[in-house]
C-alpha positions as CSV (number, residue, x, y, z in Angstrom):
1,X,0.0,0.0,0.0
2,X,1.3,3.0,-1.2
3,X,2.2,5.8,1.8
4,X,0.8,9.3,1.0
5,X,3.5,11.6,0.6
6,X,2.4,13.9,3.6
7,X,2.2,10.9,5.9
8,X,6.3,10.6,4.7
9,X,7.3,14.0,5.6
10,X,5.7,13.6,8.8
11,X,7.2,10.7,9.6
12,X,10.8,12.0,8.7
13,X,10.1,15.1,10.6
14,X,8.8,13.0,13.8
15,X,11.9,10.5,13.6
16,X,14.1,13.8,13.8
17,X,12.3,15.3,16.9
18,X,12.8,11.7,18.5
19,X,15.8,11.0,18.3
20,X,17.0,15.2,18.8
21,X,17.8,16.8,16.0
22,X,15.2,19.2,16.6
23,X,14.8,19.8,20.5
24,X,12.0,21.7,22.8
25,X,11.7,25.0,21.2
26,X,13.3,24.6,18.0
27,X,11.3,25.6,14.8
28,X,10.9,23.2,12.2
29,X,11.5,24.5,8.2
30,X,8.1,26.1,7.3
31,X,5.6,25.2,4.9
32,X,7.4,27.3,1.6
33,X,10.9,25.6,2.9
34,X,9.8,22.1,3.4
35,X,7.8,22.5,-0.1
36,X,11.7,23.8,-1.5
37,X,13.0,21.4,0.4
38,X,11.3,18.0,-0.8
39,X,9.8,19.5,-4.0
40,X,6.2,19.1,-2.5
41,X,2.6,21.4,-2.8
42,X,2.0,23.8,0.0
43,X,-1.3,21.3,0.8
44,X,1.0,18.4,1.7
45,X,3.3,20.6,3.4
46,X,0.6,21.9,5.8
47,X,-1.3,18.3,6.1
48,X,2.6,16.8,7.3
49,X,3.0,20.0,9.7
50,X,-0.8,19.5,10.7
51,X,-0.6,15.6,11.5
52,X,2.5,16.6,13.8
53,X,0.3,18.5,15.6
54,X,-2.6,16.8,16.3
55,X,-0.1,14.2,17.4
56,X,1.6,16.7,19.9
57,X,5.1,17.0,19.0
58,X,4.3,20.5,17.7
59,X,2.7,23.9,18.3
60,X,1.6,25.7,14.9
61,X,1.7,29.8,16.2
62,X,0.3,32.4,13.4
63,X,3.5,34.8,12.9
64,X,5.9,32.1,14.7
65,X,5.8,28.8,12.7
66,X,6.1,25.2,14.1
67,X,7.5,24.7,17.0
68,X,8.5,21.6,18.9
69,X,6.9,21.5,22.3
70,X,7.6,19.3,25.2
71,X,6.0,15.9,25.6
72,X,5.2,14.5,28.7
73,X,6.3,10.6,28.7
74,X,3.6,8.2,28.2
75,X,2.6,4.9,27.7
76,X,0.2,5.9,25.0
77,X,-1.3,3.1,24.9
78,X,-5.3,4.1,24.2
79,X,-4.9,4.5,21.0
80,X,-5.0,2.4,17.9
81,X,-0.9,3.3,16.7
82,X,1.2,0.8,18.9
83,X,2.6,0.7,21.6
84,X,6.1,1.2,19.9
85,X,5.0,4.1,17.2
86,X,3.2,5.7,20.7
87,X,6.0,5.9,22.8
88,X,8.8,6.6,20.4
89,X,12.7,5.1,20.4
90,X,14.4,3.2,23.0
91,X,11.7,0.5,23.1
92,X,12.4,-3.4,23.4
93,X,10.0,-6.5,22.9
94,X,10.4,-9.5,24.2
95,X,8.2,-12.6,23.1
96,X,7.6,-15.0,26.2
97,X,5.4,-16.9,23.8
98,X,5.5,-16.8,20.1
99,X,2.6,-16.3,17.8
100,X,0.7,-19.8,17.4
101,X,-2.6,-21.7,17.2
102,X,-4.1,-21.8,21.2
103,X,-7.6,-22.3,22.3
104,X,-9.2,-19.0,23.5
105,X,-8.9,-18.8,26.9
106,X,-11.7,-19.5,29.2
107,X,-13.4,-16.0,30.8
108,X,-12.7,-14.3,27.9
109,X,-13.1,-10.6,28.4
110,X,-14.9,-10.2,25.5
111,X,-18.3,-12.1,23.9
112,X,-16.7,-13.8,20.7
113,X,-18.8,-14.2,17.1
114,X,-20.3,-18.0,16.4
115,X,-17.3,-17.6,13.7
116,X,-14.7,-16.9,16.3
117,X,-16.0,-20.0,18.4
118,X,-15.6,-22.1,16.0
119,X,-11.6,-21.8,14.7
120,X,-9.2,-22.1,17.8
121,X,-7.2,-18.2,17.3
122,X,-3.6,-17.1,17.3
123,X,-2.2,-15.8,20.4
124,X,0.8,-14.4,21.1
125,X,2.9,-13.1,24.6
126,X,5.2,-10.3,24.7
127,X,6.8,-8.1,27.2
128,X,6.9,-4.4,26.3
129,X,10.3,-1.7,27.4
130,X,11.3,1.3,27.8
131,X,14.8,2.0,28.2
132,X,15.7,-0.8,31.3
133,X,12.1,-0.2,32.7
134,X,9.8,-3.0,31.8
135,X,6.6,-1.2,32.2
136,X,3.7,-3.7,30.1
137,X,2.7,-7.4,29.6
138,X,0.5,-7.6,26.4
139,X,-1.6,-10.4,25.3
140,X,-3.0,-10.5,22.0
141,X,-5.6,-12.8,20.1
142,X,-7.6,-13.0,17.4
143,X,-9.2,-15.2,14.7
144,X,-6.9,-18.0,13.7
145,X,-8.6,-18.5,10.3
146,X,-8.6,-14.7,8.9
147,X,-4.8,-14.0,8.3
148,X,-3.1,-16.3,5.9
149,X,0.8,-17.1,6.2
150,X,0.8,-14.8,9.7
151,X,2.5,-17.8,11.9
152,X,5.1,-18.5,9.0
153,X,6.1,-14.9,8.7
154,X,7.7,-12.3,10.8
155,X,6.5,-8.4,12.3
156,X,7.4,-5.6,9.8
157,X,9.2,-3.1,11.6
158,X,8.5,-5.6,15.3
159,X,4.9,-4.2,14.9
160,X,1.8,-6.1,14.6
161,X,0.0,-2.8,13.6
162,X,2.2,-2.5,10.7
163,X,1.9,-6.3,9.8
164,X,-1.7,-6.0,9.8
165,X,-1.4,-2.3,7.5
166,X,1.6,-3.8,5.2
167,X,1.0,-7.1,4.2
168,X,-3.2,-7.6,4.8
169,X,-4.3,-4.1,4.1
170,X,-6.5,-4.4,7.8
171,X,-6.4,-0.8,9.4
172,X,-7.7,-0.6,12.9
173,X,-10.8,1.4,12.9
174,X,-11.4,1.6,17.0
175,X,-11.6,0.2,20.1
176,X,-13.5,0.0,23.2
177,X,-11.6,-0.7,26.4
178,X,-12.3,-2.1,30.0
179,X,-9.9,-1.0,32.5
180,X,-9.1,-2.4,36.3
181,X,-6.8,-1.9,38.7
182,X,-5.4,-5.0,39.9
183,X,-3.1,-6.3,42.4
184,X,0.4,-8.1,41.0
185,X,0.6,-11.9,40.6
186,X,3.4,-13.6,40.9
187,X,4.1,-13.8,37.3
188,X,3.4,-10.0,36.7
189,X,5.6,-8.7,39.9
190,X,8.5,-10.8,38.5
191,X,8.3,-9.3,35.1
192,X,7.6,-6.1,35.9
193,X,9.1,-6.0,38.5
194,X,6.6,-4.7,40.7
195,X,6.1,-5.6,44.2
196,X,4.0,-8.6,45.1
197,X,0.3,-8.1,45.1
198,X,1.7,-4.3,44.3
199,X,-0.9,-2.2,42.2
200,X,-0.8,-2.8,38.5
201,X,-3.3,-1.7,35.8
202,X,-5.5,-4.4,33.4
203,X,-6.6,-3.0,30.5
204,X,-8.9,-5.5,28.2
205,X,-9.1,-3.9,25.0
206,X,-11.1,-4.7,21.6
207,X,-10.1,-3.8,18.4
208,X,-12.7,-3.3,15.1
209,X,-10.8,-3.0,11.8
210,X,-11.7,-2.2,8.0
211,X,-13.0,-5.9,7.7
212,X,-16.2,-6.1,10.0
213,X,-15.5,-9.2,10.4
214,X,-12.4,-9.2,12.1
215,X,-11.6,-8.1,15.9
216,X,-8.1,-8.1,17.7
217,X,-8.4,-9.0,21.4
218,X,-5.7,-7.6,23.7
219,X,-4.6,-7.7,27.4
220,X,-2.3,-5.1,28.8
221,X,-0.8,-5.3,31.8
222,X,1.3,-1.9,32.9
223,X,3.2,-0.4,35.4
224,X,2.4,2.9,35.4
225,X,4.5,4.2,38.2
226,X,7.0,5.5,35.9
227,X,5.7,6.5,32.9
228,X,2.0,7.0,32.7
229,X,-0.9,6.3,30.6
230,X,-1.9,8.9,27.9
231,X,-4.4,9.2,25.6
232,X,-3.5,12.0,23.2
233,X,-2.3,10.0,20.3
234,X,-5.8,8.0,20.0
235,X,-7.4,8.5,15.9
């Protein structure tokens, strides 16, 4: 699927934010520049510098330009992006189980179609980084029958967003969530290093896509002492 051309300057101009070339405060080229710059129309110049707003690394000012603006770390994770595309660089995954064929588990958090019943579904375990801090245990499922080739094929870019984008044109359309604070398990104080039965946050979350079909289950478990949850990226 072909990336609209704004979408790439965006993206270019996000990656140099994140990793510093342009810091708090700095102005970013302005729409006649980045239309010099990358031999683009003034539209696609103001729909890149527009995007990067309403995703917050930047504050449009009449008479001033762009301007990067300080973030506030987040999890970011209600939104329909990823948890890696949310949060920005220095992220790590680690699979504790790969993606195969499972049974759904029983007290699913979510009522499952007569379809979804009948096909066991694809689950996979991962735990989610930021710098040293492990901060979220995800759980993910869905319909074991829908994507072709998924088990014999890697993550583009490590992200199952992407995958789902990239190689079977599925967009995620929305999501409804369920949240709970929970005390720590065993299993989740040890990966997370929280302390036993310490407070940790459940969120059960569905996801509808493009096909109507279709609907990605997740699980997130986070610790949100360090780096809390935020909202502002959610489409």
């Amino acid at each position: 699927m072909d990336i609209p051309r704004y979408r790439k300057i965006q993206n270019m101009l996000k990656s140099k934010i994140q990793q510093g070339s342009y810091g708090v405060g700095d102005h970013l080229p302005s729409e006649n520049q980045l239309c010099s710059i990358f031999n683009i129309t003034r539209t696609t110049a103001r729909k890149a510098l527009e995007e990067l707003q309403k995703e917050g690394f930047i504050e449009r000012i009449k008479g001033k330009g762009s301007i990067v603006r300080e973030r506030r770390k987040s999890l970011g994770l209600l939104n329909v992006k990823g948890f890696s595309e949310a949060v920005g660089r220095n992220v790590s995954t680690i699979f504790l189980q790969e993606p195969a064929l499972r049974p759904w588990i029983t007290g699913f958090p979510f009522p499952l179609t007569d379809s979804e019943r009948q096909s066991p579904c694809i689950h996979f375990e991962r735990l989610r980084t930021v710098g040293e801090d492990p901060v979220m245990l995800e759980n993910n499922w869905f319909s074991g029958k829908t994507l072709p080739g998924f088990l014999q094929s890697g993550f583009e870019e490590d992200s199952f967003f992407k995958t789902l984008s990239k190689k079977y044109m599925i967009e995620i359309k929305g999501s409804e969530q369920e949240l709970k604070a929970l005390p720590a398990n065993e299993k989740v104080s040890r990966l997370l290093k929280v302390k036993p039965s310490g407070p940790v946050l459940q969120i059960s979350i569905r996801f509808t896509t493009c096909n109507p079909e279709f609907f990605i289950y997740s699980e997130l478990i986070c610790n949100t002492m360090k780096y809390p949850i935020g909202n502002r990226y959610f489409l």
